[in-house]
C-alpha positions as CSV (number, residue, x, y, z in Angstrom):
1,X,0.0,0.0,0.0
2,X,2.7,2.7,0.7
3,X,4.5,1.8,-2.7
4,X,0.7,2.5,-4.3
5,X,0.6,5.9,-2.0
6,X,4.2,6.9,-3.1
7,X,3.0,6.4,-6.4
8,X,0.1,8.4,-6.6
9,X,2.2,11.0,-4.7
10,X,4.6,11.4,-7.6
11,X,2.7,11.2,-10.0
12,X,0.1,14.1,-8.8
13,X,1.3,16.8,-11.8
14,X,0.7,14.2,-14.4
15,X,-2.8,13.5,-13.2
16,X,-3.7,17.0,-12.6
17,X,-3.1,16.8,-16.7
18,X,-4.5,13.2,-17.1
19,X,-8.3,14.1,-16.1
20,X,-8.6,17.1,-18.0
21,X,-7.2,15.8,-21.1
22,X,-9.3,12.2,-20.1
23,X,-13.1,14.4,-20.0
24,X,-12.2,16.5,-22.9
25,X,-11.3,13.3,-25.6
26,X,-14.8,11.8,-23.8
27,X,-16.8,14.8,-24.8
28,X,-15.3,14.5,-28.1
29,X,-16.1,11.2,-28.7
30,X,-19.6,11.2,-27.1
31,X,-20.4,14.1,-29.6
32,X,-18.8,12.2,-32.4
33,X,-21.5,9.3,-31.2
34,X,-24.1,10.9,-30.4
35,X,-25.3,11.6,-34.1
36,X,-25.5,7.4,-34.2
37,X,-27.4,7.0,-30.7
38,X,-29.7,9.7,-32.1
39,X,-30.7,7.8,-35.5
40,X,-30.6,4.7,-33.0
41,X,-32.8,5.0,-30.3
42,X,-35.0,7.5,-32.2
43,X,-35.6,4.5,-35.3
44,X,-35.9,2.1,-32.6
45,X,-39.1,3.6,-31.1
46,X,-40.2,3.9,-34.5
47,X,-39.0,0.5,-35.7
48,X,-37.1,-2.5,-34.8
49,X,-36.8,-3.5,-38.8
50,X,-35.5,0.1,-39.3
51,X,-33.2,-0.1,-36.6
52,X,-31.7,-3.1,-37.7
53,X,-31.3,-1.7,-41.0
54,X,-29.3,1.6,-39.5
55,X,-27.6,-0.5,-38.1
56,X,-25.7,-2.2,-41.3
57,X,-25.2,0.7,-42.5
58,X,-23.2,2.7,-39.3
59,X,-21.4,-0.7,-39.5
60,X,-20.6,0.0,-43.6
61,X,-19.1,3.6,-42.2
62,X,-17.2,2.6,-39.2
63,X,-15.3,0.5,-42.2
64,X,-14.7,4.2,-43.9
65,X,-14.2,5.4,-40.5
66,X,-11.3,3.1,-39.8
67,X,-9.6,3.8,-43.0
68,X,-10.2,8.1,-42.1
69,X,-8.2,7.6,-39.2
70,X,-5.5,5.8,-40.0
71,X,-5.3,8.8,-43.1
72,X,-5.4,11.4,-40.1
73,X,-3.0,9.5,-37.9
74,X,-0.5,10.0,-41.2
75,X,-1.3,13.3,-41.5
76,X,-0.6,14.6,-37.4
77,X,2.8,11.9,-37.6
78,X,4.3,13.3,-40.2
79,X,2.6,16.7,-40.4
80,X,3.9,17.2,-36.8
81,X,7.4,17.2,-38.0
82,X,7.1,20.3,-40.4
83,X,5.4,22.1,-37.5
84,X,7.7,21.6,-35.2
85,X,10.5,23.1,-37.9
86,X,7.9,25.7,-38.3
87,X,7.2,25.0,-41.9
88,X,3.6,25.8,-42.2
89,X,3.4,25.3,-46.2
90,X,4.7,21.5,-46.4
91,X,2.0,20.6,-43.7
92,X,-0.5,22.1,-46.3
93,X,0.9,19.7,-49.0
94,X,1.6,16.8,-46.4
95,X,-2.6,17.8,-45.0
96,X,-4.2,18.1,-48.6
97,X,-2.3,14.5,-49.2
98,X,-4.3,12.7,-46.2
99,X,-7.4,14.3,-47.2
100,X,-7.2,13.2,-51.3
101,X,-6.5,9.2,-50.3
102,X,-9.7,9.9,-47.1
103,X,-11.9,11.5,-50.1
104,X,-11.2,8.6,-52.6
105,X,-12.0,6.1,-49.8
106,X,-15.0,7.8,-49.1
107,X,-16.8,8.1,-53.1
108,X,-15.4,4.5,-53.6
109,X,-17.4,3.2,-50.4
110,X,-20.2,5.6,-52.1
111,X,-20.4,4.4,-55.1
112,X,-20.6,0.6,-54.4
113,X,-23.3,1.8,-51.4
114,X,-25.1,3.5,-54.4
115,X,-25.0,1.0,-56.7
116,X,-24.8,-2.2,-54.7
117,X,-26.9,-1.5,-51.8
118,X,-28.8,-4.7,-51.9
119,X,-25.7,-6.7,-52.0
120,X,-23.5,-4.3,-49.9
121,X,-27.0,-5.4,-47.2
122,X,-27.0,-9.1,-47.6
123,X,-23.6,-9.5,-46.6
124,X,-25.0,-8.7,-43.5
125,X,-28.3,-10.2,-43.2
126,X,-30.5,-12.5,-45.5
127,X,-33.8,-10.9,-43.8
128,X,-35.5,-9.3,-46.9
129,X,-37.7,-6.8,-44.6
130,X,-34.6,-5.6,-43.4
131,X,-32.7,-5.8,-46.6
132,X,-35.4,-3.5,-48.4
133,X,-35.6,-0.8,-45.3
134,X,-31.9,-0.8,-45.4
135,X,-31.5,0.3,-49.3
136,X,-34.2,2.9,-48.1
137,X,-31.5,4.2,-45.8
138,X,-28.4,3.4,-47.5
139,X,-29.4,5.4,-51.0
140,X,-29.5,8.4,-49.1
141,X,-27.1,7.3,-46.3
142,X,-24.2,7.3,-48.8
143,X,-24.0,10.4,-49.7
144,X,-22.3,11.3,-46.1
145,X,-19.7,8.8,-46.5
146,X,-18.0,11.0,-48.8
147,X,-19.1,13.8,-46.4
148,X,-17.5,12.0,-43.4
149,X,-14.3,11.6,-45.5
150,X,-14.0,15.5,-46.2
151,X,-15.1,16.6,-42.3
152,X,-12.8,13.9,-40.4
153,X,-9.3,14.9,-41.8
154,X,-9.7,18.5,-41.4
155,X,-10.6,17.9,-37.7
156,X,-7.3,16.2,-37.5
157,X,-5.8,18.9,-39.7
158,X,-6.8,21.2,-36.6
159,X,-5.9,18.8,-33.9
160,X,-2.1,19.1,-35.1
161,X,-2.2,22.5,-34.3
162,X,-4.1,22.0,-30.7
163,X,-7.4,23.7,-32.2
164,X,-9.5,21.2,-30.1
165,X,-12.8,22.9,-29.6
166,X,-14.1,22.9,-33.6
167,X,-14.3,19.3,-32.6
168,X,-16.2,19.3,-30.1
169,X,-18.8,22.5,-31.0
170,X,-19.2,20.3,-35.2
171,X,-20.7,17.8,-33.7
172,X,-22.6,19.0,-31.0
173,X,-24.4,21.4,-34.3
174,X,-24.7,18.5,-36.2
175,X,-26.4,16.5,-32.8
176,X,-28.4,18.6,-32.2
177,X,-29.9,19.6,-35.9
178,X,-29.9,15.8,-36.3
179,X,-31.9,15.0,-33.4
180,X,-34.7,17.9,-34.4
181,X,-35.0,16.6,-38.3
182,X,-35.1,13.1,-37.0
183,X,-38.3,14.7,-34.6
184,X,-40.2,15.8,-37.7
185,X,-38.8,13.3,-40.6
186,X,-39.1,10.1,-38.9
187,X,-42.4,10.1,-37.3
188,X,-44.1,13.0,-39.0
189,X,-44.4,16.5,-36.8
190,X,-44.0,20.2,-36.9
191,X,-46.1,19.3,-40.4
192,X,-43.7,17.2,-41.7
193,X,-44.2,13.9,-43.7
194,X,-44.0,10.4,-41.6
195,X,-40.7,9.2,-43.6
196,X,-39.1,6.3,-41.5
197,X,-36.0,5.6,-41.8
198,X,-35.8,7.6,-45.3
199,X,-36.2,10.4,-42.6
200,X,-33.6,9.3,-40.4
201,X,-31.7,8.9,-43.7
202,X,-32.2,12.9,-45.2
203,X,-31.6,14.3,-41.2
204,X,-28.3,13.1,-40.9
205,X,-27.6,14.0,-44.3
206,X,-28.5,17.4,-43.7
207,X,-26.5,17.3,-40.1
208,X,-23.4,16.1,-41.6
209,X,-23.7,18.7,-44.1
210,X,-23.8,21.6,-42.1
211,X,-21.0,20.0,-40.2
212,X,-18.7,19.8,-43.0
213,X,-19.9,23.9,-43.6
214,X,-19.2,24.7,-40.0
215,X,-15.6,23.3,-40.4
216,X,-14.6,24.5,-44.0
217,X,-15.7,27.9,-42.4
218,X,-13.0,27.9,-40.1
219,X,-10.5,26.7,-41.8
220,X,-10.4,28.4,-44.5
221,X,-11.9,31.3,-43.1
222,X,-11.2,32.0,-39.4
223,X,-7.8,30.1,-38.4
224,X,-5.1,31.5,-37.6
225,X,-2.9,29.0,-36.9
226,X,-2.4,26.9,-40.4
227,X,-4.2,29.6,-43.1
228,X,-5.6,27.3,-45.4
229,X,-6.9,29.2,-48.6
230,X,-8.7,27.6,-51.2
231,X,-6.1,27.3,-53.7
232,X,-4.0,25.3,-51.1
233,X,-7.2,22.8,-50.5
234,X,-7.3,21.8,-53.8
235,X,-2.9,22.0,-54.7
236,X,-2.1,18.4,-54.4
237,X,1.6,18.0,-54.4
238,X,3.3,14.1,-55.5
239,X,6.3,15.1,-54.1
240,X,5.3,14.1,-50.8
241,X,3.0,11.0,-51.2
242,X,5.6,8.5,-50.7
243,X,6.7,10.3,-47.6
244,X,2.8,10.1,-46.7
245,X,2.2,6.3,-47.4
246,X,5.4,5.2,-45.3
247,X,3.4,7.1,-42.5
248,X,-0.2,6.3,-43.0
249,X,-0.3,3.1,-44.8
250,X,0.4,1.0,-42.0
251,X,-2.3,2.3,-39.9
252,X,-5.0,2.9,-42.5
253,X,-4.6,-1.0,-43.4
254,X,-5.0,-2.2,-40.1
255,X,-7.8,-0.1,-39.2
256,X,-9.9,-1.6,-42.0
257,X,-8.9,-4.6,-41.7
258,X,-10.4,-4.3,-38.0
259,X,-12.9,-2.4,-39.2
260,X,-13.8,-5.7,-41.9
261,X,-13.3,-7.8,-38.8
262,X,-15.7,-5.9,-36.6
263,X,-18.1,-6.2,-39.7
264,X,-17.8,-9.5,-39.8
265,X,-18.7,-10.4,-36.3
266,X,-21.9,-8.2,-37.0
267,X,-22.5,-10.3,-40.3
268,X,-22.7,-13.2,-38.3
269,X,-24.4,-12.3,-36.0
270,X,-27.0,-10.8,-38.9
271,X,-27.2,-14.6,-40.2
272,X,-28.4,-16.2,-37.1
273,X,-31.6,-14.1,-36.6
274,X,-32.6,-10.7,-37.5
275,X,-33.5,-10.5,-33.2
276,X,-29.4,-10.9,-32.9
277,X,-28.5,-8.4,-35.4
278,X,-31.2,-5.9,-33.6
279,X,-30.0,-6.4,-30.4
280,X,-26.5,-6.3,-31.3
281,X,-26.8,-2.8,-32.7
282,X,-28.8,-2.0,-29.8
283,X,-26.2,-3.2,-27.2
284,X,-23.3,-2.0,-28.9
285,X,-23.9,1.7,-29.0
286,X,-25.1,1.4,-25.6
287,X,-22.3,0.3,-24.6
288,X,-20.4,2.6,-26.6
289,X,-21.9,5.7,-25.1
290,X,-20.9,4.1,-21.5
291,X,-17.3,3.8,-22.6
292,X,-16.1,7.2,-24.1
293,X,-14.7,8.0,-21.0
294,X,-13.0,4.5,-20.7
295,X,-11.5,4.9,-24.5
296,X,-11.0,8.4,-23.8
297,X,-8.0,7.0,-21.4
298,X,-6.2,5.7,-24.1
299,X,-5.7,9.5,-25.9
300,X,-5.1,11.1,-22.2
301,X,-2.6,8.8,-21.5
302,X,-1.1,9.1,-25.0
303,X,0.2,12.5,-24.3
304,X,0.9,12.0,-20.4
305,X,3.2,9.5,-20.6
306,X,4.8,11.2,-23.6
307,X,5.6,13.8,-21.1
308,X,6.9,11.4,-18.7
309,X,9.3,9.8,-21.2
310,X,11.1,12.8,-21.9
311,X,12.2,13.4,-18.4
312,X,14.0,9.9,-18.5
313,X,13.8,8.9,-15.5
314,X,12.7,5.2,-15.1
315,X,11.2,5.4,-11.4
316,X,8.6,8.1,-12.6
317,X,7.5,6.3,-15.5
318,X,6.9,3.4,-13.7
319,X,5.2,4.9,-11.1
320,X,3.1,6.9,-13.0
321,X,2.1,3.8,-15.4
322,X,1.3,1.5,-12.1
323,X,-1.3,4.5,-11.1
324,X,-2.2,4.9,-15.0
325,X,-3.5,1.1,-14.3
326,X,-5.4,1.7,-11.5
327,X,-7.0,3.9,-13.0
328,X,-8.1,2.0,-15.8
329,X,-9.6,-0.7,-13.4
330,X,-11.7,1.6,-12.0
331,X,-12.8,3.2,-14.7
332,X,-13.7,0.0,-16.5
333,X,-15.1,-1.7,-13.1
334,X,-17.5,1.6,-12.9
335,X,-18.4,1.5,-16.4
336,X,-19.4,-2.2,-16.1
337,X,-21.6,-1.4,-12.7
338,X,-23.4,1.6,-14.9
339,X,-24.3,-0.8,-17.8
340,X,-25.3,-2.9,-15.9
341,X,-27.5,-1.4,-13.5
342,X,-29.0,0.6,-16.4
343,X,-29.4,-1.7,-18.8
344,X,-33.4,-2.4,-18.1
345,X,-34.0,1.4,-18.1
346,X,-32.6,2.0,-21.5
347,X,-33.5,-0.8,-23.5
348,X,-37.2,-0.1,-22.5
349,X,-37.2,2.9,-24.4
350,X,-37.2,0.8,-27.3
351,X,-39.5,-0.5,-29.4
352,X,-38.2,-4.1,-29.2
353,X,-39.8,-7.8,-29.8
354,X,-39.9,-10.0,-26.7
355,X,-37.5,-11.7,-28.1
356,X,-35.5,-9.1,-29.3
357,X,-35.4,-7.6,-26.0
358,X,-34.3,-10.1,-24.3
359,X,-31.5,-10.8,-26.4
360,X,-30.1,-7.2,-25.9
361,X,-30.2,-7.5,-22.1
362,X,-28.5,-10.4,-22.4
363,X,-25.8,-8.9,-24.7
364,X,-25.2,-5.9,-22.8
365,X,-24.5,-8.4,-19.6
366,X,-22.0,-9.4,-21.6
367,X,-20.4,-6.2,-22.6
368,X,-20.6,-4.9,-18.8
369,X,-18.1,-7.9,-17.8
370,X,-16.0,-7.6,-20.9
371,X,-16.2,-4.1,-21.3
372,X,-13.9,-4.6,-17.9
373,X,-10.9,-5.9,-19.5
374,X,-11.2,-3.8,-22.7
375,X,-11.5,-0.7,-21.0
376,X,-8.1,-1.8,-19.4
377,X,-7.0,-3.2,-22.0
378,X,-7.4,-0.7,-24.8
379,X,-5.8,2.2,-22.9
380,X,-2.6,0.6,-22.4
381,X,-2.4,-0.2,-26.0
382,X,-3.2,3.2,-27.7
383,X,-1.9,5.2,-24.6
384,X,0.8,3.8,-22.9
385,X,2.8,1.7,-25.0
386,X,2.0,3.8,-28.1
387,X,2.9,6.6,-26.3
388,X,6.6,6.2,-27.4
389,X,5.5,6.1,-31.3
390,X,5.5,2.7,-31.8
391,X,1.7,1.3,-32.8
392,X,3.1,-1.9,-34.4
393,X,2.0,-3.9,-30.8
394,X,-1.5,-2.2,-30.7
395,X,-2.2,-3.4,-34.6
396,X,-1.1,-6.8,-34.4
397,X,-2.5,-7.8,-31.1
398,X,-6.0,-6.1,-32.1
399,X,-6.3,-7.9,-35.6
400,X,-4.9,-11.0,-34.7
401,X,-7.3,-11.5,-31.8
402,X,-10.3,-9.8,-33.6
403,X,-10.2,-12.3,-36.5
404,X,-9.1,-15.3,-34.0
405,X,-12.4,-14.9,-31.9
406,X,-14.5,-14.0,-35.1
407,X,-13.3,-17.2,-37.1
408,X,-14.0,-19.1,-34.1
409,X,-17.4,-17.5,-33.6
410,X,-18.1,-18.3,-36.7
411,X,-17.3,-21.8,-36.7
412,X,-19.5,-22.7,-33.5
413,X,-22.3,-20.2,-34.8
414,X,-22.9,-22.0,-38.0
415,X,-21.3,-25.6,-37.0
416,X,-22.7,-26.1,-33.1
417,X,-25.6,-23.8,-33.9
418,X,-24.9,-22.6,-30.2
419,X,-27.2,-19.2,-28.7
420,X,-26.7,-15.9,-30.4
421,X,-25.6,-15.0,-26.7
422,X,-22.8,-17.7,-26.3
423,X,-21.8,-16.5,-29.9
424,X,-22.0,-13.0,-29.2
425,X,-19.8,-14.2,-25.9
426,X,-17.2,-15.0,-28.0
427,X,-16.9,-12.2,-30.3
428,X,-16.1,-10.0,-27.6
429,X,-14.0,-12.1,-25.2
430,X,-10.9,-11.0,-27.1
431,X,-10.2,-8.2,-25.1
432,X,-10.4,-11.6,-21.7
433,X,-7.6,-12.8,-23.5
434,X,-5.9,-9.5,-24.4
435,X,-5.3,-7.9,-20.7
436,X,-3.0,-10.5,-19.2
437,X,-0.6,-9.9,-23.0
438,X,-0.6,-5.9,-22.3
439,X,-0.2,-6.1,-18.9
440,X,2.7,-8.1,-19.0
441,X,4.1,-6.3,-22.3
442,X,3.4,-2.8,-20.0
443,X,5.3,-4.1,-17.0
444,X,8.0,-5.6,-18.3
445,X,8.7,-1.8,-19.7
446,X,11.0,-2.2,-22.2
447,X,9.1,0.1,-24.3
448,X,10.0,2.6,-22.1
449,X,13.9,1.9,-22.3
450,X,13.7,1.4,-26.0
451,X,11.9,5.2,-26.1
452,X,15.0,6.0,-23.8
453,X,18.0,4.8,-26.5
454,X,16.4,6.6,-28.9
């Protein structure tokens, strides 16, 4: 207990930095979900075909989503060393670079949604009612992929240069006109027509649009810091792709491939029953909205222990990791209690089956005991050990495991033809089987003493 005590002693200035930094990435990322939870909860009063069917296709983006960021992770790793030289104009070039390949990605994923939506659909479920609702959505759902690749990477392009709060006040806007159109589109008020999920569809469409306006605005219009003009949005400059690619590739491949992994689990899940596929999006962004502050660790922690690393002293690291830890325990143990406890309360604002309803509680039992270990896990992955600018451990260890657990869930769920709850079980007991690797890679520091060499 005192060596706990001593710790938490020494390592006061860092956590005085930790919790800030911790509430502010939450905030970020519940506004950055809150868009989703709107469309969800609001189209599952409405519908629990609809639901399902928005579903699929926030799983379709989070693929797009998971390419974005590994574009914007290029663009702050490499764009970070022209700002730190002061060289404002080759972070244009090195910016407008990440935002071309995030653009492409984003009209590719558009055209195939546009053009293929009823086989983009059944790769997720053969349940025709949902199939047809979800082309409904998905023609007109689209249309923001390409505005989700254009929005994301100039938020990043402001991150570099610590312009945190556009941010947070985009998608608060785009919340809260979301959550008013999806009021008078969905089910037909303020003398609007009753549109469904075409509703949903056109309100966060619109949202997402005035979004993407808000930002441009500022960045081409109001910063300070970078001065974007037009011209320089639109110069795209060879002479620094290769540069680019060495930095970005490696993360924009493994985030789609987790991102086709994480799709994958949901496709399964979609083949078993249309109830599982329901409750699973149900659950999941539940969950989700639980965790921000769990995930939000992982980023606080990113650039605390970066701090700690440069004073190179081995004794504060290690004490301010071992209380970094604690943290995350109680964090995740809190997180658990809350979905659990809560679960009944929120799922009843749904318009559910029996059936369907039941399945969600039981999924979100699952998530509050495995949402323990991820929310210690995760953290020490993206924050601490990454912390040094080595991600290569986080990738591996996130595919590997995603696809292990998946191809094994898929092998009981269509050989055994076990519950969609022992299944769903499985899909998510990666991060069980994750901790004990992390915690032992974490304590063993040698990350640390390899960031020291350098």
């Amino acid at each position: 207990m005192r060596g706990i005590a001593w710790a938490f002693r020494t390592s006061k200035p860092l956590l005085r930095k930790f919790f800030p930094l911790m509430v502010m990435f939450a905030l970020q990322s519940l506004l950055a979900l809150a868009v989703i939870f709107a469309d969800n909860i609001m189209l599952g009063i409405y519908s629990e075909q609809s639901m399902a069917a928005a579903s699929i296709v926030a799983q379709i983006q989070f693929i797009l989503q998971q390419f974005v960021l590994g574009a914007g992770i290029g663009i702050t790793i490499l764009g970070s060393r022209y700002l730190d030289k002061k060289d404002a104009n080759t972070f244009k070039k090195i910016a407008v670079i990440g935002l071309v390949f995030s653009i492409a990605a984003g009209i590719l994923l558009c055209l195939i949604a546009f053009l293929c939506p009823q086989w983009a659909l059944s790769l997720f479920t053969n349940d025709t009612a949902i199939i047809e609702e979800g082309v409904r959505y998905l023609r007109i759902m689209c249309w923001t992929f390409i505005i989700v690749s254009i929005t994301l990477p100039l938020l990043y392009i402001l991150q570099s240069v610590q312009t945190m709060w556009v941010g947070m006040v985009a998608p608060a806007l785009a919340t809260c006109i979301n959550v008013a159109l999806n009021y008078a589109l969905i089910y037909g008020n303020f003398g609007a027509p009753e549109l469904g999920i075409q509703g949903a569809g056109y309100a966060t469409l619109i949202s997402r649009g005035v979004e993407l306006v808000f930002v441009l605005i500022y960045v081409l219009a109001a910063d300070k810091k970078i001065r974007f003009s037009i011209r320089e949005l639109f110069y795209f400059d060879r002479y620094y792709v290769r540069d680019y690619l060495r930095a970005a590739r490696p993360s924009m491949l493994s985030g789609t491939i987790l991102g086709i992994a994480m799709a994958a689990q949901v496709s399964l899940l979609g083949h078993i029953s249309s109830e599982a596929l329901a409750a699973n999006g149900v659950a999941t962004i539940i969950f989700m909205m639980f965790a921000t502050f769990g995930f939000a660790q992982g980023n606080a922690a990113h650039v605390t222990v970066g701090h700690v690393l440069d004073s190179n002293q081995m004794y504060l690291v290690k004490n301010y990791v071992k209380v970094l830890q604690l943290i995350f325990i109680g964090v995740g143990l809190l997180t658990g209690a809350l979905v659990f406890a809560t679960k009944g309360l929120i799922v009843s604002a749904y318009s559910l089956s029996p059936a369907t309803h039941d399945l969600t509680l039981r999924f979100l039992t699952v998530l509050s005991i495995s949402g323990i270990f991820l929310i210690y896990s995760q953290p020490i992955e993206s924050g601490i050990i990454s912390s040094t600018g080595r991600t290569a451990w986080q990738k591996w260890i996130d595919n590997i495991f995603a696809w292990i657990f998946t191809l094994f869930a898929t092998i009981i769920g269509f050989g055994l033809r076990l519950s969609p709850t022992f299944i769903f079980a499985v899909t998510k007991a990666d991060a069980l089987f994750k901790s004990p690797l992390n915690a032992i890679k974490c304590n063993r520091y040698k990350w640390a003493r390899k960031a020291f060499e350098d």
